[in-house]
N, C-alpha and C positions, 0 to 999 in steps of 0.2 A: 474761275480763271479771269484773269485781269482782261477788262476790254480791248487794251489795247494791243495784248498777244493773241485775244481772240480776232480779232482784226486782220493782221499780222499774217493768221493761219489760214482765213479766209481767203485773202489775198495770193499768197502762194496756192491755192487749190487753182482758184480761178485763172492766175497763171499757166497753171497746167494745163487748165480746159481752153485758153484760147492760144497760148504758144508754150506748147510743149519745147522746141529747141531752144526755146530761154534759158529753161530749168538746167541744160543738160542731161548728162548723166550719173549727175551725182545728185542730184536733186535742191530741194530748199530743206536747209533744220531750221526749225520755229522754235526759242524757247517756250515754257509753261511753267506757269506755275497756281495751283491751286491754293484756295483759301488758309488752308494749314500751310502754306508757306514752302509744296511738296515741289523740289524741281523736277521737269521731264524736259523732253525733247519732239518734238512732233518731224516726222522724215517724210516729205513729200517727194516720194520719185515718179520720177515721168512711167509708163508705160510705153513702151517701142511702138509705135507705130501702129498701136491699137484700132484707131479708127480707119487709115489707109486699108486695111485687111476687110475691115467689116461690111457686110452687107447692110446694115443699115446704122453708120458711123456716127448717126447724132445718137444713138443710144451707147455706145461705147465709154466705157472710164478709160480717161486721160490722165488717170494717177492714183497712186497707191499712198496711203497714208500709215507711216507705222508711227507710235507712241513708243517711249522707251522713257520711266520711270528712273531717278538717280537713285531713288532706294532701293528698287528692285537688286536683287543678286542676280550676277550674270550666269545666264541662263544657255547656254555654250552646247553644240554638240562636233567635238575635235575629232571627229572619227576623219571624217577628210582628213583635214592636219595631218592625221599620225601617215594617212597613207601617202600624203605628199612627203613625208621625211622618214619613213619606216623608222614610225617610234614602234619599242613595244610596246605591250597594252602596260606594262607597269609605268613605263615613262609618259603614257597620254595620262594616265591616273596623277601621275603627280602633275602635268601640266593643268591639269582641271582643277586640281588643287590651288596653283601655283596662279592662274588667272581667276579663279574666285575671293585674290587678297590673300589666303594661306604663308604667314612664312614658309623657311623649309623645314623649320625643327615642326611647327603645325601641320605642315602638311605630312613629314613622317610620322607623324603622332595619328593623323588620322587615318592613315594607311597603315599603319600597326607596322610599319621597319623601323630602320635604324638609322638615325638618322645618318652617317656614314654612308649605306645604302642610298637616300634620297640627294644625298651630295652626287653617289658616281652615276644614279640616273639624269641628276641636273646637267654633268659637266656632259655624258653623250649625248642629252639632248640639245645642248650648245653644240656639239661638234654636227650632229646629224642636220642643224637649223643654219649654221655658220654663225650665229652669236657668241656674243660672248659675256654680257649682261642680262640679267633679269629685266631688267626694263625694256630690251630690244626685242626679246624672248615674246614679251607680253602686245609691244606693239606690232610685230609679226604677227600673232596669233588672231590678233584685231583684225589686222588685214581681211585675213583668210578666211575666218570665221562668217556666216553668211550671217546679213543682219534680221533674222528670221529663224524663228525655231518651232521646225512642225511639231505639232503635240504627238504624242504617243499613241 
């Protein structure tokens, strides 16, 4: 990693550890980038109030550190989603398609319908979402999507 994003990521930690309300709650993104040239994103969020609760708060973390790779495939679990818009399970199927880059003729292809079919899932899942572009479909799902995914 370059020094000076190592630096960079440093700094934002130690932010956290002396003023968490700096940071807010949205946190600091750190770029990265490794020697092969690989980009990531380093997410340092605050921790609520971690140490105020603790009985002994100089031992407490003041911040969570997530890493998110631009190579990695998105890694998504839209179960929530569907429940906040009552997709069916076929139309979270194509939305997980549909936010892992999938066109819709690829993503009916890989779902073995038609694509016809992956069209009138799309248009209710516009109508159930209130979009009405793919692109707003996907930034909505961003939204909502937790930025963390428990392993199995």
């Amino acid at each position: 990693m370059r020094a000076d994003l190592t630096k960079e990521l440093r700094t934002a930690i130690a932010t956290a550890q002396i003023e968490n309300a700096h940071i807010g709650a949205v946190g600091i993104g750190v770029p990265l980038v490794d020697k092969e040239m690989t980009a990531a994103t380093a997410h340092v969020l605050p921790l609520a109030n971690a140490r105020s609760h603790a009985t002994h708060p100089e031992h407490m973390p003041t911040a969570a550190v997530f890493v998110a790779r631009a190579t990695a495939s998105p890694l998504t679990d839209i179960r929530t989603v569907a429940r906040v818009y009552s997709l069916t399970p076929a139309e979270a199927r194509l939305v997980e398609q549909l936010i892992s880059g999938a066109s819709l003729t690829e993503a009916a292809n890989a779902l073995g319908i038609a694509e016809a079919t992956a069209r009138t899932h799309r248009n209710h899942i516009f109508t159930k979402t209130g979009v009405s572009r793919r692109t707003d479909l996907l930034a909505l799902i961003t939204r909502l999507i937790p930025p963390v995914r428990r392993p199995h």
